[in-house]
PAPAMI-385447 format. One record per residue (C-alpha): residue number from 1; z, y, x; residue in three letters. Coordinates in nm, 3 decimals, padded with zeros to 5 digits. Each point is the difference from the previous one (the first is absolute). Last residue first. Layout:
{k:NUM	c3:Z	c2:Y	c1:X	r:ALA} $
...
// end
This chain:
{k:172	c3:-01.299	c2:-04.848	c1:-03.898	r:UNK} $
{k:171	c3:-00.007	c2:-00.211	c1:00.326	r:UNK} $
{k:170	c3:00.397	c2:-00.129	c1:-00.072	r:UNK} $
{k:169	c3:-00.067	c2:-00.138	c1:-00.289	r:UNK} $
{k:168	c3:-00.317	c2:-00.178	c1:00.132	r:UNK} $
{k:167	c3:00.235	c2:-00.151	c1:00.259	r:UNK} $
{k:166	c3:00.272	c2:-00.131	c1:-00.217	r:UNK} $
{k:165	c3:-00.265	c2:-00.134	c1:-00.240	r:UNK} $
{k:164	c3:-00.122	c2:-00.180	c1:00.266	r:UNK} $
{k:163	c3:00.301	c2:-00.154	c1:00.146	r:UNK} $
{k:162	c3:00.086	c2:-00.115	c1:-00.344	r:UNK} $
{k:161	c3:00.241	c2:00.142	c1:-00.295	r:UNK} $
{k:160	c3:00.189	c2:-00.179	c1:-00.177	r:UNK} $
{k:159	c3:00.083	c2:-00.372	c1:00.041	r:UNK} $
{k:158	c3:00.207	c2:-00.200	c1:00.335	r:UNK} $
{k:157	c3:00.095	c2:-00.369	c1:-00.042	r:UNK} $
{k:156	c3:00.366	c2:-00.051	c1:00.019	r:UNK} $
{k:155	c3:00.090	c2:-00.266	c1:-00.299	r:UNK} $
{k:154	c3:00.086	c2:00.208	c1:-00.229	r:UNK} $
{k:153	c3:-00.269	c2:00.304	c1:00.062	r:UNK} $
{k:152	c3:00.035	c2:00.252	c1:00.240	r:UNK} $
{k:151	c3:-00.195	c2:00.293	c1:-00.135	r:UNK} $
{k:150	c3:-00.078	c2:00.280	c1:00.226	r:UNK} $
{k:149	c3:-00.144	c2:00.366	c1:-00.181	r:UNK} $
{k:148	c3:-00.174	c2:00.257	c1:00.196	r:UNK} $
{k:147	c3:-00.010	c2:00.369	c1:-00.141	r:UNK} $
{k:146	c3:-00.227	c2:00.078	c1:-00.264	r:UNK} $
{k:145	c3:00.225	c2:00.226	c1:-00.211	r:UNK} $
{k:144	c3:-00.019	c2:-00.243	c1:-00.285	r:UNK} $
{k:143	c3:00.034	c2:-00.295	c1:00.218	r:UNK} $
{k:142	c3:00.356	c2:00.130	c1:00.063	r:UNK} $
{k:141	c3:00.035	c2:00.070	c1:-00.373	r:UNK} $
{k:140	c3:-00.147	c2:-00.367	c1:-00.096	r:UNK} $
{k:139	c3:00.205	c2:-00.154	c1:00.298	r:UNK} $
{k:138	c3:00.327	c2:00.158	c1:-00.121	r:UNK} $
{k:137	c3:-00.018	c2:-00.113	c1:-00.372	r:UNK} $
{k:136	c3:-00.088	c2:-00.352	c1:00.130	r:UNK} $
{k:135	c3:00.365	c2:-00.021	c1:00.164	r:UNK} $
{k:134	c3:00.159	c2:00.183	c1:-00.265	r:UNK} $
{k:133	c3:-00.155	c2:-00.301	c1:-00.252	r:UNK} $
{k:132	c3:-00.053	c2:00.106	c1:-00.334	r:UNK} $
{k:131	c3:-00.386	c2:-00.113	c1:-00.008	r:UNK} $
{k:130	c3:-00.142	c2:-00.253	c1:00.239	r:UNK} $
{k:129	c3:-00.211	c2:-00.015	c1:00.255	r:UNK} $
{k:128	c3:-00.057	c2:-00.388	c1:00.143	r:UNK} $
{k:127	c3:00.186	c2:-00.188	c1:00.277	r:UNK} $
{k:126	c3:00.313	c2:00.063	c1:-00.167	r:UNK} $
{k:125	c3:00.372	c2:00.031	c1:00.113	r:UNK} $
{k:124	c3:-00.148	c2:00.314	c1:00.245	r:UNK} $
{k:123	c3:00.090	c2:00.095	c1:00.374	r:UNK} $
{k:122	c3:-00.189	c2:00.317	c1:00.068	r:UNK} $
{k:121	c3:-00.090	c2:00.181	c1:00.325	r:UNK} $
{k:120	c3:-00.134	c2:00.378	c1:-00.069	r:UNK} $
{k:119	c3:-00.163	c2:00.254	c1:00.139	r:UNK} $
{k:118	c3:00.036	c2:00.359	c1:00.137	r:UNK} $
{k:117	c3:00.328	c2:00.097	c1:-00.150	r:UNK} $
{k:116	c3:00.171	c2:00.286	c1:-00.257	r:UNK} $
{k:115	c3:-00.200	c2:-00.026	c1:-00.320	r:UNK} $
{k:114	c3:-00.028	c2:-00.351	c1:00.001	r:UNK} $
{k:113	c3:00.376	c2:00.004	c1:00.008	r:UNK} $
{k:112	c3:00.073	c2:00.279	c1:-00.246	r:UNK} $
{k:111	c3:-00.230	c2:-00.162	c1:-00.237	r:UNK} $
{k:110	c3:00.217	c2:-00.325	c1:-00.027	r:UNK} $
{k:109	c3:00.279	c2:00.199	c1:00.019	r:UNK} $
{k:108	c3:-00.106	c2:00.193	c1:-00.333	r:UNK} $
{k:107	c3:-00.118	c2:-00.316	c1:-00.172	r:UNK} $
{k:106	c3:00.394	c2:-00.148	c1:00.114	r:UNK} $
{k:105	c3:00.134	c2:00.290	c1:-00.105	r:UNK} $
{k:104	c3:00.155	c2:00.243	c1:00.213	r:UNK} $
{k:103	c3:00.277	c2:00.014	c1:00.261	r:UNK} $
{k:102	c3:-00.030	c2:00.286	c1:00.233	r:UNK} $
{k:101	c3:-00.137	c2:-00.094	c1:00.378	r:UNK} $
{k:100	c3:00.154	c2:-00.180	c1:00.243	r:UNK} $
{k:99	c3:00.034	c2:00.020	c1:00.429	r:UNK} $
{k:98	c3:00.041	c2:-00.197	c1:00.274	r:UNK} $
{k:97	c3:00.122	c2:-00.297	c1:-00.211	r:UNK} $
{k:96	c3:00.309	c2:-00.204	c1:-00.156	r:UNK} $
{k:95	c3:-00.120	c2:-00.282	c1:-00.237	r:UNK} $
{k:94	c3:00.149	c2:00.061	c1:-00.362	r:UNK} $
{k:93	c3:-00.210	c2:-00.316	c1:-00.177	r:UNK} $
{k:92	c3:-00.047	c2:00.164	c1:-00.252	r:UNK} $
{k:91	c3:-00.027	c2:-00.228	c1:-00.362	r:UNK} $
{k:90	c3:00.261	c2:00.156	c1:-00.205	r:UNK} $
{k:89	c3:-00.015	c2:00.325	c1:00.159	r:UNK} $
{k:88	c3:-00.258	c2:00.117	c1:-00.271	r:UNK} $
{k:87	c3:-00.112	c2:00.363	c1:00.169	r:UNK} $
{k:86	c3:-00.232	c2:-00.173	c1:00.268	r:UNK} $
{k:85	c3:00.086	c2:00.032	c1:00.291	r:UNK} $
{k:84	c3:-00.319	c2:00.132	c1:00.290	r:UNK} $
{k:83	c3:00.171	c2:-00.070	c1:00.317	r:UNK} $
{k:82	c3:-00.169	c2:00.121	c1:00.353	r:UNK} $
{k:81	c3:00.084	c2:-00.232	c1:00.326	r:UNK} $
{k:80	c3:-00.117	c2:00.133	c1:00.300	r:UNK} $
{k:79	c3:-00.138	c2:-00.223	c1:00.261	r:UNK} $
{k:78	c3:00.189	c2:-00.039	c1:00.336	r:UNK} $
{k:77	c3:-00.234	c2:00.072	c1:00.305	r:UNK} $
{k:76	c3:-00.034	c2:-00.251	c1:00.285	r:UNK} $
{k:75	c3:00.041	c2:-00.281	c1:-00.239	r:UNK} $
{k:74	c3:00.204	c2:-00.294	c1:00.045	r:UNK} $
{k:73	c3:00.324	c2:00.158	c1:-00.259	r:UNK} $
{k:72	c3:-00.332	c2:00.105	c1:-00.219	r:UNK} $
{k:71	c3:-00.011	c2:-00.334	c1:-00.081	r:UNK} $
{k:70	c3:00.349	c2:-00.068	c1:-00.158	r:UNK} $
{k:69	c3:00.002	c2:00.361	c1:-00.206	r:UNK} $
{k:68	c3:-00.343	c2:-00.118	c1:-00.123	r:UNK} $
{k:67	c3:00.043	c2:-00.316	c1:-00.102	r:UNK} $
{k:66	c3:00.287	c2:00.097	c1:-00.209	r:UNK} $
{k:65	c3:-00.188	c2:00.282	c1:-00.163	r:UNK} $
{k:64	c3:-00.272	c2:-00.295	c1:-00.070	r:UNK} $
{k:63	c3:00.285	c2:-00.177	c1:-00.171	r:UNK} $
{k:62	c3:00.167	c2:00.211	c1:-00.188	r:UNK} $
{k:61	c3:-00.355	c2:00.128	c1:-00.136	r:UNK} $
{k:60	c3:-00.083	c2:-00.356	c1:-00.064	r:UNK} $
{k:59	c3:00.320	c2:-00.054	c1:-00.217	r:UNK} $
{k:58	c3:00.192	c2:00.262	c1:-00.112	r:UNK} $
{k:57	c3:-00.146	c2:00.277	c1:-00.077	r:UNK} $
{k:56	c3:00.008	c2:00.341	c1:00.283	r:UNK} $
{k:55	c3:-00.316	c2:00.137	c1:-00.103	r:UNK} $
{k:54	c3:-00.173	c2:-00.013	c1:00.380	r:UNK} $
{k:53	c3:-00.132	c2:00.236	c1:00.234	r:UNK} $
{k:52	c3:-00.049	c2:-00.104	c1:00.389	r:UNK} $
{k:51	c3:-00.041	c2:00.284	c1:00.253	r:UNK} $
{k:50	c3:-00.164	c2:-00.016	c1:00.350	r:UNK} $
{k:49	c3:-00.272	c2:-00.234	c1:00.022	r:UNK} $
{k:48	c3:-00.144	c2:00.051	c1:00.365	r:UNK} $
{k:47	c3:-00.302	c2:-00.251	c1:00.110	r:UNK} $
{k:46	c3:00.262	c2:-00.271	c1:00.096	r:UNK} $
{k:45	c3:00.236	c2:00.059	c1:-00.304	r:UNK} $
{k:44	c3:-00.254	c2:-00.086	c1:-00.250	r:UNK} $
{k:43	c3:-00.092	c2:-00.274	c1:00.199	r:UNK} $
{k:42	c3:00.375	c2:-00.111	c1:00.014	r:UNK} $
{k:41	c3:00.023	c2:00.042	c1:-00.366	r:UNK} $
{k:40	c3:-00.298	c2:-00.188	c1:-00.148	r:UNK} $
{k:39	c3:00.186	c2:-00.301	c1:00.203	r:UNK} $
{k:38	c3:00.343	c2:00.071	c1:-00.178	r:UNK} $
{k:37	c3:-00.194	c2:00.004	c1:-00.312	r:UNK} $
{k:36	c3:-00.227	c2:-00.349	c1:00.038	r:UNK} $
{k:35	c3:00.357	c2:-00.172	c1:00.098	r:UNK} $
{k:34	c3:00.211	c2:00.144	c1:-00.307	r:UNK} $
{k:33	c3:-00.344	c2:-00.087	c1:-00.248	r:UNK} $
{k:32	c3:00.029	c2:-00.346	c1:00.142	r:UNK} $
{k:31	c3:00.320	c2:-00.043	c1:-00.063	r:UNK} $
{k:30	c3:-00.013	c2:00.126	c1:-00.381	r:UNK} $
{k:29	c3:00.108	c2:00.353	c1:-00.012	r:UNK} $
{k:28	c3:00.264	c2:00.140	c1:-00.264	r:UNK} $
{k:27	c3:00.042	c2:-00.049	c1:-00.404	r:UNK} $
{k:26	c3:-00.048	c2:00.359	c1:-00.009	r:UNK} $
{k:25	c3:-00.323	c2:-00.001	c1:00.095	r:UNK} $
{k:24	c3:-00.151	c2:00.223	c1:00.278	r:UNK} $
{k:23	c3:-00.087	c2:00.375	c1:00.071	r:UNK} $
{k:22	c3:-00.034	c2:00.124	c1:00.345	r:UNK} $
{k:21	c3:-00.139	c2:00.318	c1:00.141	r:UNK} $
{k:20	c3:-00.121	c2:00.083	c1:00.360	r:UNK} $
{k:19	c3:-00.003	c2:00.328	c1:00.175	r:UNK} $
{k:18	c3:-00.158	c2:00.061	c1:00.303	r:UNK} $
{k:17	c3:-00.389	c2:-00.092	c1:-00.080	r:UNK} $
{k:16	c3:-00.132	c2:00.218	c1:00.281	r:UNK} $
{k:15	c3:-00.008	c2:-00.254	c1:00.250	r:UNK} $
{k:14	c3:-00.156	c2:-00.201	c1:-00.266	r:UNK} $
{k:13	c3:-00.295	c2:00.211	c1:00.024	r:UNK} $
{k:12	c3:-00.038	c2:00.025	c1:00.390	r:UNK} $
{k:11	c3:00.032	c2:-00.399	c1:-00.008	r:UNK} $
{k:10	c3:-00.269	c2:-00.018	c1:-00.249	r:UNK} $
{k:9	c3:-00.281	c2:00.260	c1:00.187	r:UNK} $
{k:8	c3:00.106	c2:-00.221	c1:00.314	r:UNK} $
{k:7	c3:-00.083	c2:-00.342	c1:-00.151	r:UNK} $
{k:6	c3:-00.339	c2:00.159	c1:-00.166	r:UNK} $
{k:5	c3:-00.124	c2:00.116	c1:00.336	r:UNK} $
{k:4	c3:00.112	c2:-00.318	c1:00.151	r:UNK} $
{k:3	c3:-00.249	c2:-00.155	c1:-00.262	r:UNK} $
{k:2	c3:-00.244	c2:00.175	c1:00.100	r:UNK} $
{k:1	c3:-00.173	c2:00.269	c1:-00.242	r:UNK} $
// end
């Protein structure tokens, strides 16, 4: 297989990856996590992304819904906005979106989220897994139904799923 075979059999994949899902800390983005994000979302937006889902905390979630609403004003198609609240208002963040689903737990919104998108971009406190953490919760179930996971790490660098893992999901 060439490698512009590869390239192509990738883009034609992501094309279909419409609907993107965010879950961050609630202590909010470091700078370079902000920066790696709002890159992550122009691609995304260049081959097509469509709907963004997010739990509606304060913090990253506030943040990335922020980005969002600003970039999409440069984009030729607007992306909608889809808010998953928890039931606990004490920590929501009460962004105004497209559209929002019924409050629920945060384990229950966590699942609803995975459930609902194609992948996943993910703005954790920790550079390791860790127990109790919503953020964590959400990659496990989103990993759990084997659909792609991005980690930006604190200081920007990209984890999760690689190119080729991508790819050999998308072959089977």
């Amino acid at each position: 297989m060439t490698l512009l075979t590869l390239m192509n059999g990738l883009l034609n994949w992501l094309k279909k990856m419409c609907k993107v899902g965010f879950s961050g800390t609630q202590k909010g983005m470091t700078l370079g996590q902000q920066l790696m994000f709002d890159a992550i979302v122009i691609e995304l937006n260049s081959i097509g992304m469509t709907e963004f889902h997010h739990g509606d905390c304060i913090g990253s979630d506030k943040e990335a819904h922020d980005a969002i609403v600003l970039l999409s004003k440069h984009f030729s198609k607007s992306i909608k906005t889809i808010i998953h609240p928890p039931k606990k208002k004490s920590k929501r963040a009460f962004c105004a979106g497209d559209e929002f689903r019924k409050p629920l737990s945060y384990l229950d919104r966590n699942q609803a989220i995975a459930n609902e998108i194609d992948m996943l971009v993910a703005t954790p406190q920790e550079s390791e897994e860790v127990n109790r953490s919503g953020t964590w919760a959400t990659i496990r179930r989103t990993r759990k139904q084997e659909k792609p996971v991005l980690i930006i790490n604190l200081d920007g660098s990209l984890d999760g799923d690689s190119i080729e893992t991508i790819i050999e999901k998308q072959r089977s």
